[in-house]
N, C-alpha and C positions, 0 to 999 in steps of 0.2 A: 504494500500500500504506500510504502513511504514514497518510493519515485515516482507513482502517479499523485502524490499530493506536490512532490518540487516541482514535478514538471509542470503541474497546472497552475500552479503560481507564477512560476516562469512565463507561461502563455498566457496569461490572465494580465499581468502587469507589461509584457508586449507589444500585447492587441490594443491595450489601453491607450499606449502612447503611440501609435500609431492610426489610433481611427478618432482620436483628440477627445470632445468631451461627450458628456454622457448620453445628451439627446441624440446627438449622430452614433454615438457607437450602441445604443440599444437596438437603434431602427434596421443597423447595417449589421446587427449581431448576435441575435436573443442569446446566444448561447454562450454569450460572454456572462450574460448577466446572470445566466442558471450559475454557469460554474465560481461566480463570484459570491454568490450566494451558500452555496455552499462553504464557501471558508468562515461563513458566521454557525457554521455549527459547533457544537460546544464541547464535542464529546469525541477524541482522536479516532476509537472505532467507528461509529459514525458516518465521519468525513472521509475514512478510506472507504469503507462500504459504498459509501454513497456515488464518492469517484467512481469506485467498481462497476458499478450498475452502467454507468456511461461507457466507460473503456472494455465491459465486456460485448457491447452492442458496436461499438466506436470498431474499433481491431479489425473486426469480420467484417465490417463493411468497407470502411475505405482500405485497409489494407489485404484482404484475402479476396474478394470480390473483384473491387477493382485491380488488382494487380493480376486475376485470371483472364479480368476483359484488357487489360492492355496487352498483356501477351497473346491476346487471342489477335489484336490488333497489330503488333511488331512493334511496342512500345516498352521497349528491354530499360531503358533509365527507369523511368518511374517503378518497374518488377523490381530491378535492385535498389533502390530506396525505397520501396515497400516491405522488401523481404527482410532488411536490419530490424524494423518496427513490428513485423510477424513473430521471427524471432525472439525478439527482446519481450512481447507481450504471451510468446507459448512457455517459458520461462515464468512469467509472473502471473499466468493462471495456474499452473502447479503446484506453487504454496498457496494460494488464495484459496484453491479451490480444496485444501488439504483442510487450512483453516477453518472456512466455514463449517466445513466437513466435523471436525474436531469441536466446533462452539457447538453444533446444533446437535451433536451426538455426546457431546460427555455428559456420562453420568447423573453426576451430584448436580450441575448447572445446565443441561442442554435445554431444559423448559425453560426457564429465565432467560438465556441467552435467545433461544428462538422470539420470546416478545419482545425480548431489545431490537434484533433483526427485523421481526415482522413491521416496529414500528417507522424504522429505518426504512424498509423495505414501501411500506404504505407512503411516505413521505416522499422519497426520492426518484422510486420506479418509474412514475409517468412522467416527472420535470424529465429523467437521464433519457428516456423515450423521445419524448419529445425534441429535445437538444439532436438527438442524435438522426433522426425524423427530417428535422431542418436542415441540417447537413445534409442529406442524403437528399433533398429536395433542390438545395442549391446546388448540388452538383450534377445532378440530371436537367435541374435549367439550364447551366450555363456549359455541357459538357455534350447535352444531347443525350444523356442516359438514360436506356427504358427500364433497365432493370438494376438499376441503385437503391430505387426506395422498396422497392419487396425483396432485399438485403438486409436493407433495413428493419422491417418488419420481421424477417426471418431470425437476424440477431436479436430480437426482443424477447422472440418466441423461446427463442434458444437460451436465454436469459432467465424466462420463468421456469422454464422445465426444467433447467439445471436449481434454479432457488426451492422450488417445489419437493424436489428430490428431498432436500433437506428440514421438508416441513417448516419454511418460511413461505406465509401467503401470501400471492404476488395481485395487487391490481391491475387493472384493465388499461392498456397503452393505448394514450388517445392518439386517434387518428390510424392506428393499425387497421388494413382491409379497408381502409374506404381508395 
């Protein structure tokens, strides 16, 4: 969790200073403002989980997806600078997913842990949906893609079925299937 909470502070205060102030970077950015949003949560597990939920939908879409359609196209740059980011993210669903594995299974605490989750889970799941939805939307605007955003949807899906596993209840991602 830790490198998905530096990294997103790192691109959080980037974007900032590059898209100036707030009214222009909201309109040019929702997903700046999800993920900045998240740094006001209070609670370290929490704000990794929460990150989680975006970067396990995030990953499979721009990275696995699109990187199958550019090689389907002869677009070999963007496959290897996508493949660092594949890599580096099959690496950190390993422990992540050991993790959850481990709160929502142990023993003496996996009940408690799972309402922390589930509330985590209630909270975050349709903002990281959504964030990642919009992405996926802006890149089939401006890219010409027909099948970015039902990647997208598909990471969602793959997202609750894997939370599910673990008896953390997942809501409903807006905007999926329409």
């Amino acid at each position: 969790m830790g490198g998905s909470v530096a990294a997103s502070r790192v691109w959080v205060k980037s974007s900032r200073a590059r898209l100036g102030d707030d009214h222009q970077r909201g309109a040019q950015h929702p997903v700046i403002e999800e993920i900045a949003l998240l740094q006001d949560a209070r609670h370290g597990i929490g704000l990794g989980v929460a990150l989680d939920l975006a970067d396990v939908q995030l990953y499979p879409t721009l990275y696995t997806h699109l990187d199958d359609r550019a090689l389907a196209r002869g677009a070999t740059a963007y496959s290897l600078f996508a493949r660092h980011f594949s890599d580096w993210f099959s690496g950190e669903r390993k422990w992540l997913t050991a993790l959850l594995k481990a709160w929502s299974e142990d023993p003496e605490h996996g009940e408690s842990n799972r309402k922390v989750l589930n509330d985590i889970v209630d909270r975050w799941y349709p903002q990281a949906c959504a964030a990642v939805r919009s992405i996926a939307e802006g890149v089939a605007e401006s890219a010409g893609s027909t099948t970015v955003v039902a990647a997208a949807d598909r990471a969602a899906a793959e997202c609750a079925a894997e939370l599910t596993k673990y008896g953390i209840r997942v809501p409903a991602a807006p905007g999926a299937g329409e």
